[in-house]
C-alpha positions in Angstrom: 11.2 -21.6 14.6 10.7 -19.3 17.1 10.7 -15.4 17.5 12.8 -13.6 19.6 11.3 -11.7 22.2 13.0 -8.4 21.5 12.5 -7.4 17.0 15.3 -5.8 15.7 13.6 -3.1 14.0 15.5 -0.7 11.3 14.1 3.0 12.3 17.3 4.0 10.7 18.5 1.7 7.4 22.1 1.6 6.6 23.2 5.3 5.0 22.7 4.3 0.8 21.2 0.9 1.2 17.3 1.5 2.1 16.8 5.4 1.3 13.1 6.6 1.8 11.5 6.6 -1.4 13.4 6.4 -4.7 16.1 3.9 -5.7 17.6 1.0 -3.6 20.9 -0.3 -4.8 20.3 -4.0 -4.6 22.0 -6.3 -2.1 22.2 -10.2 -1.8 22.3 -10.9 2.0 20.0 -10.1 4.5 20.0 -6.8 6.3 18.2 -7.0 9.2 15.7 -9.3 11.5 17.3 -12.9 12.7 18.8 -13.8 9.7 20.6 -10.4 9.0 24.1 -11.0 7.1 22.8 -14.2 5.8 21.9 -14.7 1.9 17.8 -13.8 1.0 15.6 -16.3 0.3 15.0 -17.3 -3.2 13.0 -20.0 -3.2 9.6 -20.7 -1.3 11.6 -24.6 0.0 14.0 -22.5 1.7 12.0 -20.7 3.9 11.3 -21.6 7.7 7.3 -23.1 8.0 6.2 -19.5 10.0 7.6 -17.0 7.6 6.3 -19.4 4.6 3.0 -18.8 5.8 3.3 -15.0 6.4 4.7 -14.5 3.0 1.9 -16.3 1.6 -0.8 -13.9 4.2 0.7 -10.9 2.8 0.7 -11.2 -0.8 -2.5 -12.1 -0.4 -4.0 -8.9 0.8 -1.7 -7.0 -1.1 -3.4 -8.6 -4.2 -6.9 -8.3 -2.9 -6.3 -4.8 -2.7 -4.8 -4.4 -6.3 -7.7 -6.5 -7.8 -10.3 -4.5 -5.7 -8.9 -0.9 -6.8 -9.5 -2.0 -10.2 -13.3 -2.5 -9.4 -13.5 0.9 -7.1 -12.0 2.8 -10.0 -13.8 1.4 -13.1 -17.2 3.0 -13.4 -15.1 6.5 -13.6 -13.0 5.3 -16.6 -15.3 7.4 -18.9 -16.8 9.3 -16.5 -13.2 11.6 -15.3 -13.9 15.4 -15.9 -11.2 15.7 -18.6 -9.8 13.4 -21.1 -6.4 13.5 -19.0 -8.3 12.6 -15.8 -9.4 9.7 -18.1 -5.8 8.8 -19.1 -4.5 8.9 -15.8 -7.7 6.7 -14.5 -6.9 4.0 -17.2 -2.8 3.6 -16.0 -4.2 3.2 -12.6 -6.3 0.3 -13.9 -3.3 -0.7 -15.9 -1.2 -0.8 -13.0 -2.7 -1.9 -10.0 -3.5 -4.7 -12.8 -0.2 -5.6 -13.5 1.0 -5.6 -9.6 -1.9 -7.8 -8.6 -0.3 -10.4 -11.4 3.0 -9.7 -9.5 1.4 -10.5 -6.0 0.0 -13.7 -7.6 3.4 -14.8 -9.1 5.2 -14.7 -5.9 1.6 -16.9 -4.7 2.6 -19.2 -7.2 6.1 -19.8 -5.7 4.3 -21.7 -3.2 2.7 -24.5 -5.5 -0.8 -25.7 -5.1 -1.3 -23.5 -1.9 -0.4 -20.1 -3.5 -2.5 -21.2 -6.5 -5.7 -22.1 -4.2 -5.3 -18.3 -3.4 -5.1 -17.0 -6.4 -8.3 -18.7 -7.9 -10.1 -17.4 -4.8 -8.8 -13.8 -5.4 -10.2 -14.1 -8.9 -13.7 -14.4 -7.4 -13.6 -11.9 -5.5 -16.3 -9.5 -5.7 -16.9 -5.9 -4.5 -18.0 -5.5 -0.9 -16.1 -9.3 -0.6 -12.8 -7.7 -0.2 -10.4 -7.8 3.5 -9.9 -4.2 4.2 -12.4 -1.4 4.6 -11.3 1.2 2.3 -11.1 -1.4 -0.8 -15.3 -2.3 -0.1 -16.0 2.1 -0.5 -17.6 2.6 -4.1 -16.7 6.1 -5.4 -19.7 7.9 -5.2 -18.0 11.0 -6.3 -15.0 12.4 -8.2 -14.0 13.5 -4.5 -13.6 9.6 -3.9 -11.4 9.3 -6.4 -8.9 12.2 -5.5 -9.0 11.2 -1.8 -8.4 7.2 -2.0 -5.5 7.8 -4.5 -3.9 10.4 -2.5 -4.7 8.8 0.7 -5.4 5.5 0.3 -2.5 4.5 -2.3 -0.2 6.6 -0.5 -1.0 3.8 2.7 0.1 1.1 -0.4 3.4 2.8 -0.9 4.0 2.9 2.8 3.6 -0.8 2.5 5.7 -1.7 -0.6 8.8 0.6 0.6 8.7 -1.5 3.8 9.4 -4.5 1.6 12.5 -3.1 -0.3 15.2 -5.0 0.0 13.4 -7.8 2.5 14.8 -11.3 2.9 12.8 -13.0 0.4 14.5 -12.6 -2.9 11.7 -12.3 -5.9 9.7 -10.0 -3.4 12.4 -7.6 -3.1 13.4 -7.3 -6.7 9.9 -6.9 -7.6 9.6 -3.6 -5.5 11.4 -0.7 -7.6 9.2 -0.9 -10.3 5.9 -1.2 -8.0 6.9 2.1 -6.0 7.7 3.6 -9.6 4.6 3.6 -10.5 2.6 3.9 -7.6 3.9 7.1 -7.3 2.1 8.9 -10.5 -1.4 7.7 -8.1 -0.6 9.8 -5.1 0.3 12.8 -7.4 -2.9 12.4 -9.1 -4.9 12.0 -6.1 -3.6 15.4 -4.5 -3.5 17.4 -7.5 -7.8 16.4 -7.8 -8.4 17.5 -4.1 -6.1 21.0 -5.0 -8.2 21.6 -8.5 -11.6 20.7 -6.4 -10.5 23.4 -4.0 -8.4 26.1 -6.6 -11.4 25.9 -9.7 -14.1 24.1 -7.9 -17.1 24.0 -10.3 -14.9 24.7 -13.1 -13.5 21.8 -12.6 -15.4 19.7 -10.3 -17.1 19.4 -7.1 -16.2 22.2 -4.8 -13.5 23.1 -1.7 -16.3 21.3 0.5 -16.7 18.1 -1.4 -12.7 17.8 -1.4 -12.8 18.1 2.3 -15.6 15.5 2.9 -13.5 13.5 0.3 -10.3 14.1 3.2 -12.6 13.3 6.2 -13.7 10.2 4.6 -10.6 8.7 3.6 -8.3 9.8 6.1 -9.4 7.5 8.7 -9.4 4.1 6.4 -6.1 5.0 5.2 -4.9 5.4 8.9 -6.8 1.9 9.5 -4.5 0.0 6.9 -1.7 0.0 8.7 -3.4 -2.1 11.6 -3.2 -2.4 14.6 -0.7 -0.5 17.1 0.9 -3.4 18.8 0.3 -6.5 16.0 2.5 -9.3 16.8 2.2 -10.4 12.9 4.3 -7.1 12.2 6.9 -8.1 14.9 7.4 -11.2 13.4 7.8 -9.3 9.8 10.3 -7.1 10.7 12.2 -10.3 12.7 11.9 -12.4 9.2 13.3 -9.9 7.7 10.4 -9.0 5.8 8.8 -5.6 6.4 11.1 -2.6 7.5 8.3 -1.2 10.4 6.1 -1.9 12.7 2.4 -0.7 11.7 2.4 1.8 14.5 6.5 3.6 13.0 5.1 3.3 9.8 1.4 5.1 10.7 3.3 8.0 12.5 5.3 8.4 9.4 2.4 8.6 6.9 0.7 11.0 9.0 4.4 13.3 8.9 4.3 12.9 5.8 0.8 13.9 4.5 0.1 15.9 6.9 2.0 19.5 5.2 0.5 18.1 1.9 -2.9 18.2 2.8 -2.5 21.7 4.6 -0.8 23.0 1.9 -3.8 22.6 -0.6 -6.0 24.3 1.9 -7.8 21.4 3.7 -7.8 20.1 7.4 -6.8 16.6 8.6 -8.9 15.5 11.2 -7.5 14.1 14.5 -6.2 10.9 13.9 -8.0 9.4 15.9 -11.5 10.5 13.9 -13.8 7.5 12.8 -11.5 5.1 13.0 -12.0 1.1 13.0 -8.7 -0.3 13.8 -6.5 0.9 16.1 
């Protein structure tokens, strides 16, 4: 099949349907790209051959990434500053766990293809990973405050594009994700504010929290990819993701942007050290 030349992209989702953030009141049919009004895939037969195979390229980075995390975030389990710091560090590890199994499930929709994926994704080691930020060890507790508030916050980005896409089981398997993705990016800026409000007292200092912005920053602002990427076109025309990487950048950075100011630290240009543009 193919893709219409001009994308019907939803800057503006219909008024209680796909609300930033929070709760989405779940719908049967379609609500926007070239099959809008129609009923949502449920089944990886129904799907036309392209958007098969961009379902199948999609869950697979977004379970590289979960499966990564969990390696980036390990050697700290029982090294956090305080015993919460070490609570919070294992429910990260719990749940970017548990959404890497959901990532494979929806692979395993797609029969001996999803499941060559999934074996591979198993192997993976560190440094072996597809994006940039997920091949970073944390060197410091810095690390860890600025990839979950920066890095994860990217990942939500990502997951609220999918509410409510055309392909049934991924869009019922979104509220729950985004629930708890959210207790990452709370944790993430509330480290970089105690580095900069107690510093030694609790750890690092005001400067290691802002190396910890400068470094992260630009490989969260790489994740979204790049400006003008046909493979998001033909995700928002499917019906699959809500954005185009370049809407959905320019609201991350509106977004973070007043956080990260209001803690006391600087964002550098956007345009600072970055890989992918």
């Amino acid at each position: 099949m193919e893709s219409p030349k001009e994308p019907i992209v939803v800057s503006n989702p219909p008024t209680g349907v796909l609300a930033e953030g929070g709760r989405v009141e779940p719908v049967r049919e379609i609500l926007w790209g070239d099959f809008a009004g129609s009923r949502k895939f449920e089944t990886s037969e129904e799907l036309p051959a392209e958007m098969r195979k961009l379902i199948i390229r999609l869950m697979v980075v977004q379970a590289d990434t979960e499966f990564a995390s969990i390696q980036q975030h390990r050697p700290w389990l029982d090294s956090s500053p305080t015993l919460e710091d070490r609570w919070v560090q294992a429910r990260i590890v719990a749940d970017e766990a548990r959404h890497g199994l959901q990532a494979c499930r929806i692979l395993r929709d797609f029969g001996e293809e999803g499941q060559k994926y999934i074996d591979e994704l198993l192997t993976k080691k560190e440094g072996e990973h597809k994006l940039d930020a997920f091949n970073m060890k944390f060197e410091r507790w810095g690390d860890v405050g600025g990839f979950t508030c920066f890095v994860d916050r990217v990942g939500v980005y990502q997951l609220r594009a999918f509410q409510e896409c055309s392909y049934g089981p991924l869009a019922r398997a979104m509220p729950l994700m985004l629930s708890e993705e959210q207790l990452h990016l709370n944790f993430g800026l509330n480290v970089l504010r105690r580095m900069v409000k107690d510093g030694a007292r609790y750890a690092g200092s005001k400067e290691e929290a802002q190396e910890a912005v400068n470094k992260w920053y630009p490989r969260a602002l790489d994740m979204f990819g790049h400006s003008h990427s046909d493979t998001s076109l033909r995700a928002i025309n499917f019906g699959l993701k809500r954005w185009t990487n370049e809407e959905a950048r320019a609201r991350y950075i509106q977004e973070i942007t007043p956080l990260v100011h209001s803690i006391g630290l600087e964002l550098p240009s956007p345009d600072f050290d970055r890989h992918i543009l």
